[in-house]
MARGU-76329 format. One record per residue (C-alpha): residue in one letter; x, y, z. Coordinates in steps of 0.05 Angstrom, whole numbers, plus 5000, padded with zeros to 4 digits. Last residue first. Layout:
<nodes>
aXYZ ...
</nodes>
This chain:
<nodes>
x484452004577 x487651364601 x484850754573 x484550164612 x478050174644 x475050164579 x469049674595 x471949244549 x479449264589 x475849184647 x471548624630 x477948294595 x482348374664 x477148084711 x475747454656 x484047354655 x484247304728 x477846844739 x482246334683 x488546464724 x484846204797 x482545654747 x489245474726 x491545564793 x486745064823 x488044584758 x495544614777 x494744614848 x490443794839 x496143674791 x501743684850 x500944074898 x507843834925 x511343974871 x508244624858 x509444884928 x515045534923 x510245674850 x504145684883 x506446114943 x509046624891 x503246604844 x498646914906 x502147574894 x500147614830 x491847744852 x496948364897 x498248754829 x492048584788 x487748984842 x492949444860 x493549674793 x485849654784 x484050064854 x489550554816 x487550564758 x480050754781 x482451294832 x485451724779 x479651594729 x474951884786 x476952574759 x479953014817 x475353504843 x477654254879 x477854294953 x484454494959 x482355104924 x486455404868 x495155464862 x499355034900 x507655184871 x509554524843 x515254114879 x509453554901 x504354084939 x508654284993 x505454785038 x508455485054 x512155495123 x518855255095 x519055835050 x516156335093 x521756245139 x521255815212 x528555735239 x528155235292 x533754795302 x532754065341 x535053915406 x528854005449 x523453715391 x528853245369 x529352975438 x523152905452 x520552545388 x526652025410 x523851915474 x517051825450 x518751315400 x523850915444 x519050845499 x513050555456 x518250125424 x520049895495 x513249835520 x511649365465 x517448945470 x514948865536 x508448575515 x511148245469 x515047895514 x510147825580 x504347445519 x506446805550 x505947015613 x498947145611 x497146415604 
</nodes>
């Protein structure tokens, strides 16, 4: 069945095509008036000062594993919520127990203090 996969295919090449030609023609068209200014790096609006190699407390990267964590587990609400009626009580007590593994996460972090921003 290899012609069923000729469309995407195609649209593939095309997207592939449209990419590179428009890359080219910004890098031929484009103005090029390097200054110090535009050549130093960008470090967030604030001027970079120290190594680039310097250490970043693990805190950072806990909140965030967390917030994503706790921010896609509510995703899965939405397709509950669309299909409640037809779930029935047999979704109910699945989401009530997908809620209940929820809440246990959430109170082991917040013991463990993996809430608290220092």
């Amino acid at each position: 069945m290899p012609t069923d996969f000729l469309p995407i295919f195609v649209m593939l090449v095309v997207v592939i095509a449209f990419a590179a030609i428009a890359l080219t023609i910004s890098a031929l068209v484009g103005p090029r008036r390097p200054n110090p200014t535009k050549l130093a790096p960008y470090e967030s609006g604030m001027p970079p000062f120290g190594t680039a190699r310097q250490r970043i407390s693990i805190k950072y990267y806990l909140t965030a594993v967390l917030f994503i964590l706790f921010d896609i587990e509510i995703i899965f609400f939405f397709p509950w919520a669309v299909l409640l009626r037809q779930l029935g009580f047999f979704g109910l007590i699945e989401m009530s127990i997908f809620v209940l593994i929820l809440l246990i996460g959430y109170v082991y972090v917040w013991r463990k203090g993996g809430f608290d921003w220092d």
